[in-house]
Residue frames as a rotation matrix with the C-alpha (Angstrom) as fourth column:
UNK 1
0.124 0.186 -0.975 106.43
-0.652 0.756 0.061 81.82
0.748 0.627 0.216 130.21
UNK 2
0.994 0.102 -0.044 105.91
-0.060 0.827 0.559 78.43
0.094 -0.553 0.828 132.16
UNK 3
0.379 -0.837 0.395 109.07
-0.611 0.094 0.786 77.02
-0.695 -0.540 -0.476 133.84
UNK 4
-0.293 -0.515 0.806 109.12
0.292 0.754 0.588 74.11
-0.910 0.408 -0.071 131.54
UNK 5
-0.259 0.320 -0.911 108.25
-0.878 -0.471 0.085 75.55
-0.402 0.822 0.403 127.99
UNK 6
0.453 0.687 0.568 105.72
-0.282 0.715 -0.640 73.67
-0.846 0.130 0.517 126.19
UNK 7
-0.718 -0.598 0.357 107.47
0.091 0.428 0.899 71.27
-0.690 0.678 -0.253 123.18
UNK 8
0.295 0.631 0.717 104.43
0.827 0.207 -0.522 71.75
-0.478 0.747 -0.461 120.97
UNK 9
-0.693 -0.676 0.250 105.63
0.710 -0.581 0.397 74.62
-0.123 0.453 0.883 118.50
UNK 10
-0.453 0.661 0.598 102.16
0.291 -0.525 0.800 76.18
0.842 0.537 0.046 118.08
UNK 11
0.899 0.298 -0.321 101.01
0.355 -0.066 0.932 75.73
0.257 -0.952 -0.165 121.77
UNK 12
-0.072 -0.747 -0.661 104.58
0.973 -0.198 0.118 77.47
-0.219 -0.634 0.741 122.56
UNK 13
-0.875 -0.082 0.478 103.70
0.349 -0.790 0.504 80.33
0.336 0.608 0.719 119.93
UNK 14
0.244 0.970 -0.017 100.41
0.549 -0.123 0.827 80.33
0.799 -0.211 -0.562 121.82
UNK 15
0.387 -0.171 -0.906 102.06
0.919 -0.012 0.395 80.90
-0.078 -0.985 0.152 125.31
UNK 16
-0.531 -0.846 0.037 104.17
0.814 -0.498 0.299 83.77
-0.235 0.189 0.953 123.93
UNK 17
-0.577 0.417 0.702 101.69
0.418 -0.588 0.692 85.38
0.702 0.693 0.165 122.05
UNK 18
0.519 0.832 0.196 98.62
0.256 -0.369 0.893 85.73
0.816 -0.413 -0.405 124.84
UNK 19
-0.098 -0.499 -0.861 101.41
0.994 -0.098 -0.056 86.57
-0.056 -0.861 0.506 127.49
UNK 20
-0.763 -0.191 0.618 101.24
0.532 -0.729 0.432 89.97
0.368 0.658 0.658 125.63
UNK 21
-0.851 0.231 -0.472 99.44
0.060 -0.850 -0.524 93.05
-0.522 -0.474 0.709 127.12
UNK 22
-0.028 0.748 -0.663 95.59
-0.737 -0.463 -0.492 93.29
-0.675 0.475 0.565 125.88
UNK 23
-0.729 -0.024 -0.684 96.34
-0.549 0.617 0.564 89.71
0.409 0.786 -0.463 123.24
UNK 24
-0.249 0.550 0.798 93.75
-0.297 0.740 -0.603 87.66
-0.922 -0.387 -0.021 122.87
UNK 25
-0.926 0.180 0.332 93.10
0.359 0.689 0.629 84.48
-0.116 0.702 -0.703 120.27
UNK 26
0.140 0.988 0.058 90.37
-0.454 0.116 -0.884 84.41
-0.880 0.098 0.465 118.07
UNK 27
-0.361 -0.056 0.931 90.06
0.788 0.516 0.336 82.02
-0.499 0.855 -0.142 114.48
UNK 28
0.404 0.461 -0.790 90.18
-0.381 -0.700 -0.604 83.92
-0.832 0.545 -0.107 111.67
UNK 29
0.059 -0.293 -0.954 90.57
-0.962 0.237 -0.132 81.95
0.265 0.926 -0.268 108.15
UNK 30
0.969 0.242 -0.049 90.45
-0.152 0.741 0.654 78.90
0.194 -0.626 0.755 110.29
UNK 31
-0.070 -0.967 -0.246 93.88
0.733 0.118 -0.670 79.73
0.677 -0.227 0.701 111.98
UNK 32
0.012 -0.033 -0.999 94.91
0.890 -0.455 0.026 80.85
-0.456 -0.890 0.024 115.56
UNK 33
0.096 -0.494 0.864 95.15
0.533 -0.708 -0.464 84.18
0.841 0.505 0.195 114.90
UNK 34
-0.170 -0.249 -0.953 96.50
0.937 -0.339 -0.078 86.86
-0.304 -0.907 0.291 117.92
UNK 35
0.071 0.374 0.925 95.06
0.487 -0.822 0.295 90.44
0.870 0.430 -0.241 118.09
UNK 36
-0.606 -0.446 -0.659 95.79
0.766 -0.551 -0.332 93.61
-0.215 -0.706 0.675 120.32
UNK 37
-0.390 0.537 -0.748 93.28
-0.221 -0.843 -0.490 96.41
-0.894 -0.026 0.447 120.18
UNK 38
0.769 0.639 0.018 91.15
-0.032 0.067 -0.997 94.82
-0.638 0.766 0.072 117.23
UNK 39
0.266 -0.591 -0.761 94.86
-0.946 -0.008 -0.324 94.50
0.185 0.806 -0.562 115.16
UNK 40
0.864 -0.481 0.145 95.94
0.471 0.876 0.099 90.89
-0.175 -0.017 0.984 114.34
UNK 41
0.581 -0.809 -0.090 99.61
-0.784 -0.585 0.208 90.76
-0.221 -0.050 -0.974 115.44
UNK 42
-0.555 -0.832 -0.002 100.37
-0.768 0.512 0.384 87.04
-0.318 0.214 -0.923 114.80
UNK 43
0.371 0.781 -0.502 99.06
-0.918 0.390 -0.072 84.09
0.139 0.487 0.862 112.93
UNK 44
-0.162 -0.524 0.836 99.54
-0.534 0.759 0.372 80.19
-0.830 -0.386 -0.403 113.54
UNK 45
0.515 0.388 -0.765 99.75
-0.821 -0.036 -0.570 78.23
-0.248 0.921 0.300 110.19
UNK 46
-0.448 -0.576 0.684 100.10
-0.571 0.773 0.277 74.32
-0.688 -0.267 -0.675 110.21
UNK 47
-0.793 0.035 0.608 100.29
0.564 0.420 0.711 72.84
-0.230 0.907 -0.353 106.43
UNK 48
0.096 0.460 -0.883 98.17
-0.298 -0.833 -0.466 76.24
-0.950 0.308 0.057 105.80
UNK 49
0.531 0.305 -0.790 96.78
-0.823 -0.034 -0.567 74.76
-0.199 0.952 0.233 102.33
UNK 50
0.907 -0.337 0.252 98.56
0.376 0.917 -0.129 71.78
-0.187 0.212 0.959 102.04
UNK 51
0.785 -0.592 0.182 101.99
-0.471 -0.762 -0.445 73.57
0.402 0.263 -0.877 102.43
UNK 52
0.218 -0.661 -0.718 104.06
0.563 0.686 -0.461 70.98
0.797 -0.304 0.522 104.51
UNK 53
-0.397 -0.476 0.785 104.47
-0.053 -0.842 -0.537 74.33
0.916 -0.255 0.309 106.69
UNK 54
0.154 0.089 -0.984 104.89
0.982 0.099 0.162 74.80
0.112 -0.991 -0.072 110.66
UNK 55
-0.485 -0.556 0.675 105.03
0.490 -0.812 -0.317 78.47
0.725 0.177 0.666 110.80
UNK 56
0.091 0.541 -0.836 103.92
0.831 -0.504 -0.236 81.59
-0.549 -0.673 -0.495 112.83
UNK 57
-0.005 -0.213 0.977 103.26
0.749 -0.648 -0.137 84.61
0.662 0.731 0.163 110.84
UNK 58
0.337 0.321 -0.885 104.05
0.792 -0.604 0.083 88.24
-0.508 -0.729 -0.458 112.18
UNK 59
0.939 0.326 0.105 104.16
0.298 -0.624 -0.723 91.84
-0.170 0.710 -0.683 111.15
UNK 60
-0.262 -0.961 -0.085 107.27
0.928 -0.275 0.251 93.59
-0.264 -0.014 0.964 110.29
UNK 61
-0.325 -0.086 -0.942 107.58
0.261 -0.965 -0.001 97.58
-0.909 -0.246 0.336 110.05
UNK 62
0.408 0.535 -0.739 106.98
-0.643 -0.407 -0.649 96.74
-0.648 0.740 0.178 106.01
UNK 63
0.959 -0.136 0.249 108.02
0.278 0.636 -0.720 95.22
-0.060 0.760 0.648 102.87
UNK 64
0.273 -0.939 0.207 111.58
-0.487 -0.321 -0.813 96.94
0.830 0.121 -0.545 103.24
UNK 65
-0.444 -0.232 0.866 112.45
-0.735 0.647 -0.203 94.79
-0.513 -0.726 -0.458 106.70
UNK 66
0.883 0.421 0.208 110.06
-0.241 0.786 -0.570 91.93
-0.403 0.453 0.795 104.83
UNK 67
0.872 -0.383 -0.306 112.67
-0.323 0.021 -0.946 91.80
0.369 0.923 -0.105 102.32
UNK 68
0.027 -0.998 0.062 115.70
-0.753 -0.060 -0.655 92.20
0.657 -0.029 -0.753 104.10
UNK 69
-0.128 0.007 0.992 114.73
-0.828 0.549 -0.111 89.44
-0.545 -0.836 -0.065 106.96
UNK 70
0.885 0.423 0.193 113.90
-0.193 0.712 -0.675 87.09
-0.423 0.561 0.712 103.85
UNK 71
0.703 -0.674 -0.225 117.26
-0.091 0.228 -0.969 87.56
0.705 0.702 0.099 102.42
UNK 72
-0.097 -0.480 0.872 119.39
-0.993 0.108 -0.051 87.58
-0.070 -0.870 -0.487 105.74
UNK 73
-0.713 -0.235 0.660 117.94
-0.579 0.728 -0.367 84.19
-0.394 -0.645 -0.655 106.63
UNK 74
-0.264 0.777 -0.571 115.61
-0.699 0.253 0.669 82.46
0.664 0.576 0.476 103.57
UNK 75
-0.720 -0.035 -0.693 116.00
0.052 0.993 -0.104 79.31
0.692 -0.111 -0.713 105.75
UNK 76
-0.766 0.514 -0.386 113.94
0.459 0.017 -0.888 81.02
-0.450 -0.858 -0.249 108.88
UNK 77
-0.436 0.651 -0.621 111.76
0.171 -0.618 -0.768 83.43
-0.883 -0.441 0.159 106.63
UNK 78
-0.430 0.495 0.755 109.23
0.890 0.372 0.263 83.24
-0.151 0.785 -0.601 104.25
UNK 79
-0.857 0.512 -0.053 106.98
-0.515 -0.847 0.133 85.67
0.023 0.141 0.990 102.50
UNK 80
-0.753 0.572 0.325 103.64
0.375 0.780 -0.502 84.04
-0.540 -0.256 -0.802 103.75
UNK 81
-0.688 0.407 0.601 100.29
0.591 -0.165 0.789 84.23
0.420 0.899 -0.127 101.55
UNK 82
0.217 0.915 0.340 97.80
0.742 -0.381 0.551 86.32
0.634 0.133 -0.762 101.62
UNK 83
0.967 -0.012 -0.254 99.53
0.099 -0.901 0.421 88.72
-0.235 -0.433 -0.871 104.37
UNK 84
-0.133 -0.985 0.108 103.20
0.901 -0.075 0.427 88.74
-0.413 0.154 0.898 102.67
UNK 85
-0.254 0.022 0.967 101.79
0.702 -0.684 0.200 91.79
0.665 0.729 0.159 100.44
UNK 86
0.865 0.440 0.242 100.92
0.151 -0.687 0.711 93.54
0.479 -0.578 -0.661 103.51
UNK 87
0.387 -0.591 0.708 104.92
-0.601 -0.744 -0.293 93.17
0.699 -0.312 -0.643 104.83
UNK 88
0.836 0.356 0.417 104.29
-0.548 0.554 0.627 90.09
-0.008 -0.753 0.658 106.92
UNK 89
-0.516 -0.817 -0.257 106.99
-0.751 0.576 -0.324 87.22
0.413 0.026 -0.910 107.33
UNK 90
0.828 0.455 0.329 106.53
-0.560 0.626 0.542 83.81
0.041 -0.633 0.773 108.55
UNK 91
-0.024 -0.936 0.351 108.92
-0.990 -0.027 -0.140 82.09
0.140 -0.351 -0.926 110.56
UNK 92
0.005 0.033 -0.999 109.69
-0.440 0.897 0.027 78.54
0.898 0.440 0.019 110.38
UNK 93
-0.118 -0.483 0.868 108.96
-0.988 -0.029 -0.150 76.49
0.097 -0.875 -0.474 113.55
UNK 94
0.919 -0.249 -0.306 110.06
0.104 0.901 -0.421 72.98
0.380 0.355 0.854 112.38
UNK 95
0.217 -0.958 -0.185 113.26
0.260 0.239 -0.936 71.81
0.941 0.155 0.301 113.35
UNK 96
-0.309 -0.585 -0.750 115.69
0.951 -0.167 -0.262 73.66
0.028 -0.793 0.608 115.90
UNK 97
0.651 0.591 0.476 113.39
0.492 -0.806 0.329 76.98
0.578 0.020 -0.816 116.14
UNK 98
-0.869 -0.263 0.419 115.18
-0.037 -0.810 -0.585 80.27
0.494 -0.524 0.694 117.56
UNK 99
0.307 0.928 -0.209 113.05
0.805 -0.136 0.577 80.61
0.507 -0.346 -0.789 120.24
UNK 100
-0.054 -0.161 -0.986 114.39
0.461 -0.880 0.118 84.04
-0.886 -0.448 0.122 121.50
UNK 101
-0.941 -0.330 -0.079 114.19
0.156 -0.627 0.763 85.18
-0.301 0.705 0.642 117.91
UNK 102
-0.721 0.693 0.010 110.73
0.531 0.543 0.650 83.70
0.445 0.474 -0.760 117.77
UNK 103
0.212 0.427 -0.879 109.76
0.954 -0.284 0.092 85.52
-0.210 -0.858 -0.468 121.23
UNK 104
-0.710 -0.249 -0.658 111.43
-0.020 -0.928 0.372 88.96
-0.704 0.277 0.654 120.00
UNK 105
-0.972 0.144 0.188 109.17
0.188 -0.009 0.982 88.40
0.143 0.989 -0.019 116.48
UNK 106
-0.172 0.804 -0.569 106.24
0.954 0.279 0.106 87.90
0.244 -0.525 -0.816 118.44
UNK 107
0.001 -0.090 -0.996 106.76
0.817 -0.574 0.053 90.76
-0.577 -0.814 0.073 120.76
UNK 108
-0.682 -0.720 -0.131 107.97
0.365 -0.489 0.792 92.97
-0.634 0.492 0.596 118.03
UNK 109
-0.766 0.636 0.089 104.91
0.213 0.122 0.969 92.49
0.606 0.762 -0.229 115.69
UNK 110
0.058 0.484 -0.873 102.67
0.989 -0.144 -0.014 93.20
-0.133 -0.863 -0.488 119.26
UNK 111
-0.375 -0.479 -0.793 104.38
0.400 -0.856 0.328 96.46
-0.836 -0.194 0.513 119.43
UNK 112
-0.965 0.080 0.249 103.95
0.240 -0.111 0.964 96.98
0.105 0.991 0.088 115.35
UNK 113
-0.449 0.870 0.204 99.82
0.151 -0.152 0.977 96.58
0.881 0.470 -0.063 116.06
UNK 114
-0.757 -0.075 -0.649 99.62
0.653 -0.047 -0.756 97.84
0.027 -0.996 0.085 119.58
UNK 115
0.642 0.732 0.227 97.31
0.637 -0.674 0.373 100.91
0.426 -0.095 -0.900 120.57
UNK 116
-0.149 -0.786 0.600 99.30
0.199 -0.618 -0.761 103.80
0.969 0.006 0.248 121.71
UNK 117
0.528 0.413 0.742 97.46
-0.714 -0.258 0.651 104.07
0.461 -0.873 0.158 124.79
UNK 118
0.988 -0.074 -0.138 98.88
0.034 0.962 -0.270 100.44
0.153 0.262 0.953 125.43
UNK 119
0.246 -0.913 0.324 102.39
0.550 -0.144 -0.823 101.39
0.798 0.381 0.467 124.33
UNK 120
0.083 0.066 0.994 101.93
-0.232 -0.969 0.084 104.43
0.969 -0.238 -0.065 126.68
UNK 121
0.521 0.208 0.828 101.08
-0.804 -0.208 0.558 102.76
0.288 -0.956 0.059 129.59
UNK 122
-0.081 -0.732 0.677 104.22
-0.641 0.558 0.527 100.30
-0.763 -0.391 -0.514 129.89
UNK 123
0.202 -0.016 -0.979 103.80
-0.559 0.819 -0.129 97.20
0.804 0.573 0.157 126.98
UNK 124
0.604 0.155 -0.782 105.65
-0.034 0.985 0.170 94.77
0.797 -0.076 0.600 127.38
């Protein structure tokens, strides 16, 4: 990441995301979305439907870690539409944002929709 991290929350989730081995952006639902071998690994999502919401969606291992990161910390995690039934989370980036929790989520959800070849030949 840049020396001076960027203060926009979505352009910071941007930097993180395409730092990532093989990521690259492409709109998909008309939102950033981030993909790794043809898998979408994160989503940007600002008042997504008239929600009031600043988020970044990413994957989690399933709906058992879904669950348990929603109850741990309701205030950072959400079950987000249309990919919550798939396990997803979205993380709130309003306010004072974890940004090392944000960068691990990222990273984490990369890993989750990597290629093995990918994985294999160093990640992150």
């Amino acid at each position: 990441m840049s020396e001076t991290p960027n203060t926009d929350p979505l352009a910071r989730v941007r930097e993180i995301a395409l730092l990532l081995p093989g990521a690259e952006e492409r709109e998909s639902h008309g939102q950033a979305t981030f993909f790794v071998g043809g898998k979408q690994f994160a989503q940007l999502r600002d008042d997504h439907h008239d929600d009031g919401l600043r988020v970044v969606c990413v994957r989690t291992s399933g709906t058992d870690e879904q669950a348990m990161l929603i109850e741990a910390a309701p205030d950072t995690y959400r079950k987000p539409a249309y990919l919550g039934a798939s396990g997803w989370v979205s993380i709130d980036l309003s306010g004072n944002a974890d940004w090392t929790l944000i960068e691990d989520r990222v990273a984490r959800s990369w890993e989750l929709s990597a290629p093995a070849g990918l994985l294999e030949a160093g990640g992150r």
